[in-house]
C-alpha positions in Angstrom: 145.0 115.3 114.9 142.7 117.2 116.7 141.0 120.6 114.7 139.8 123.2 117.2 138.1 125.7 114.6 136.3 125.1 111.2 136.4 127.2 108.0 133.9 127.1 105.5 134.1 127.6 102.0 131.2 129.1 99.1 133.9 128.7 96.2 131.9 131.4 94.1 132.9 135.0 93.5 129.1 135.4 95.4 130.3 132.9 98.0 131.8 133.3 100.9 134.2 132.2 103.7 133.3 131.7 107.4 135.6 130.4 110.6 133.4 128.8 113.6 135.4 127.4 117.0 134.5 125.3 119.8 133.6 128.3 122.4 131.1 129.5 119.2 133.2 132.1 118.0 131.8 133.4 114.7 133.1 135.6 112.1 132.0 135.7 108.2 133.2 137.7 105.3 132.1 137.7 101.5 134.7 136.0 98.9 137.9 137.6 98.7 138.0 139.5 95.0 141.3 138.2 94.0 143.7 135.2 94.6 146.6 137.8 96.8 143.4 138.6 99.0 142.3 135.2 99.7 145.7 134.4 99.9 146.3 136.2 102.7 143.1 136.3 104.2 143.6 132.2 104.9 146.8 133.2 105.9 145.5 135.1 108.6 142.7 132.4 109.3 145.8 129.9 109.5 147.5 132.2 112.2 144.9 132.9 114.5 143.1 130.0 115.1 143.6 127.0 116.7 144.4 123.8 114.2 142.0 124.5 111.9 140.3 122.4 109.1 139.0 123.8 106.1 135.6 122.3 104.8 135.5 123.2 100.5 131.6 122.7 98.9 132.8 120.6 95.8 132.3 122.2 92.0 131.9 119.5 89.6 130.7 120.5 86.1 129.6 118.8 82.9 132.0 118.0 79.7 131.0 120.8 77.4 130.0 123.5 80.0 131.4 125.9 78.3 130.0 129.1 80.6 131.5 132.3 82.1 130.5 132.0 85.1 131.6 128.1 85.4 134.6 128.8 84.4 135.5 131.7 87.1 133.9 129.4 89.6 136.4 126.6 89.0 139.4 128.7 88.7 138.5 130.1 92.2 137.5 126.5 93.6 141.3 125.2 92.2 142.7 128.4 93.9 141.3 127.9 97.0 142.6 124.1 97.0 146.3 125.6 95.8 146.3 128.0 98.9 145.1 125.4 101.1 148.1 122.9 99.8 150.0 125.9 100.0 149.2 127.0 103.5 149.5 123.4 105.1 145.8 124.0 105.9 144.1 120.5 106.2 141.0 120.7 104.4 138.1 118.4 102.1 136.2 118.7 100.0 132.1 118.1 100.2 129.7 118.2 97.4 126.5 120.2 98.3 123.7 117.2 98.8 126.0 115.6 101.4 126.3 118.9 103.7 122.7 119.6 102.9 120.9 116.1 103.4 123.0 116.2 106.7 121.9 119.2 108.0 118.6 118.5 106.6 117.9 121.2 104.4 117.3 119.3 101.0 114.2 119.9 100.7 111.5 119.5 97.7 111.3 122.2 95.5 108.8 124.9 96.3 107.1 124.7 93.4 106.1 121.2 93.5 108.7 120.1 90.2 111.8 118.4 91.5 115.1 118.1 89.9 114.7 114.9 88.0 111.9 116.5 86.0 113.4 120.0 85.5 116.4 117.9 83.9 114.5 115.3 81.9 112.4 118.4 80.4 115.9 120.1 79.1 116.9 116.9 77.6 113.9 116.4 75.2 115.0 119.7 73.5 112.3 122.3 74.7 110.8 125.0 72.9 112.2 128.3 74.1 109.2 129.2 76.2 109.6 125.8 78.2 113.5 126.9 78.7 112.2 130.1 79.5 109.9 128.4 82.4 112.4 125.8 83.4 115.1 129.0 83.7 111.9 131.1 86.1 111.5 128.1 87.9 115.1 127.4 89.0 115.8 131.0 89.4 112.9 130.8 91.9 114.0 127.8 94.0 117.6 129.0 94.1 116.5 132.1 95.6 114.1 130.3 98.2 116.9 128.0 99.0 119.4 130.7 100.3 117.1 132.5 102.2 116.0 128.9 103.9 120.1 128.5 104.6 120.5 131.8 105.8 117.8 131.7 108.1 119.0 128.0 109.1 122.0 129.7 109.7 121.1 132.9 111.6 119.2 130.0 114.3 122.5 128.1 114.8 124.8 131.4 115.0 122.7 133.8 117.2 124.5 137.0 117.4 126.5 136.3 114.3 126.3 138.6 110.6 125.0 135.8 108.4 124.6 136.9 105.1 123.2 135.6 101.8 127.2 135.8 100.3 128.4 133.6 103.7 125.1 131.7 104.8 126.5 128.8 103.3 130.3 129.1 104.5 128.8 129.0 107.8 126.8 125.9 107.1 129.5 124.3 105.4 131.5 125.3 108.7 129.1 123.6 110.7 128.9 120.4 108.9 132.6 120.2 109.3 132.2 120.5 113.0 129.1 118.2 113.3 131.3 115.4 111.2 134.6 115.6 113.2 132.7 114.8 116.3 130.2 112.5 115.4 132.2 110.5 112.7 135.8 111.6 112.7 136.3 109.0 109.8 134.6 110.5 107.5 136.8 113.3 108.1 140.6 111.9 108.3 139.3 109.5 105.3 139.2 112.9 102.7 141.9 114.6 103.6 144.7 115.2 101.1 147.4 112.6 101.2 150.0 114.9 101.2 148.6 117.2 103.9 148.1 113.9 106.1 152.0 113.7 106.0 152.1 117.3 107.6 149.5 116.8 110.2 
């Protein structure tokens, strides 16, 4: 099977979804509000471009993560896979340090405190003003991270809208392409079993 275009997902309501193909075509939109949009919004994806192949950032959460906004994230991450199964639309899924160590943009924390420490500090139980710091702090470097992908992204897709909503569609676009032709295993080897049938 050879894919010709590349369709990134940002599962989150502030995500987005971008398309990239081999002549450099590039077109992103924010994340379709509902599940008959995005529906037919892959449909449309699926009809106009050649053999595409759908590249998912993964959403893993923790037992006991009982938030809103978790919760609406992975009911719009299983959507997207349902569609996808749906549609026939070969896609994987990629968690976000793969993508990002192999486009190179895990880089240290800003402020000097990694992620090891800001997660040992929760779990000794901080006072509230530590939470409240630990909260500033990744509220800081979550910020500084998207604008570093968006501006990663605006250098790769001159000409393109990149936006802080599809910055990392595009990217997650791009690592799809970048994989495919540099190791296609890593590719075929994550593809849905039952897709591979229909491919």
């Amino acid at each position: 099977m050879k894919f010709q275009s590349f369709i990134g997902i940002d599962a989150g309501r502030g995500g987005g979804i971008a398309i990239i193909a081999d002549d450099k075509m590039s077109i992103g939109v924010k994340m379709p509000h509902d599940f008959e949009s995005l529906l037919e919004y892959l449909k449309y994806l699926k009809s106009t471009n050649e053999k595409p192949l759908v590249v998912i950032e993964q959403i893993r959460t923790h037992f006991g993560d009982h938030r809103k906004n978790n919760h609406v994230l992975i009911e719009n991450y299983n959507e997207i896979k349902s569609i996808c199964k749906f549609l026939k639309l070969p896609f994987i899924e990629v968690m976000p340090r793969t993508w990002q160590k192999y486009l190179k943009l895990n880089l240290p924390f800003e402020s000097g405190i990694d992620y090891k420490t800001l997660k040992l500090l929760e779990s000794y139980k901080p006072t509230n003003d530590v939470k409240r710091e630990i909260g500033r702090i990744k509220s800081s470097e979550y910020a500084a991270r998207k604008r570093r992908f968006k501006r990663y992204a605006e250098r790769i897709f001159k000409g393109s809208k990149i936006t802080m909503k599809t910055a990392d569609a595009f990217l997650l676009a791009e690592f799809g392409r970048r994989k495919y032709n540099n190791d296609r295993s890593f590719i075929m080897e994550r593809l849905p079993e039952q897709l591979q049938k229909t491919i």
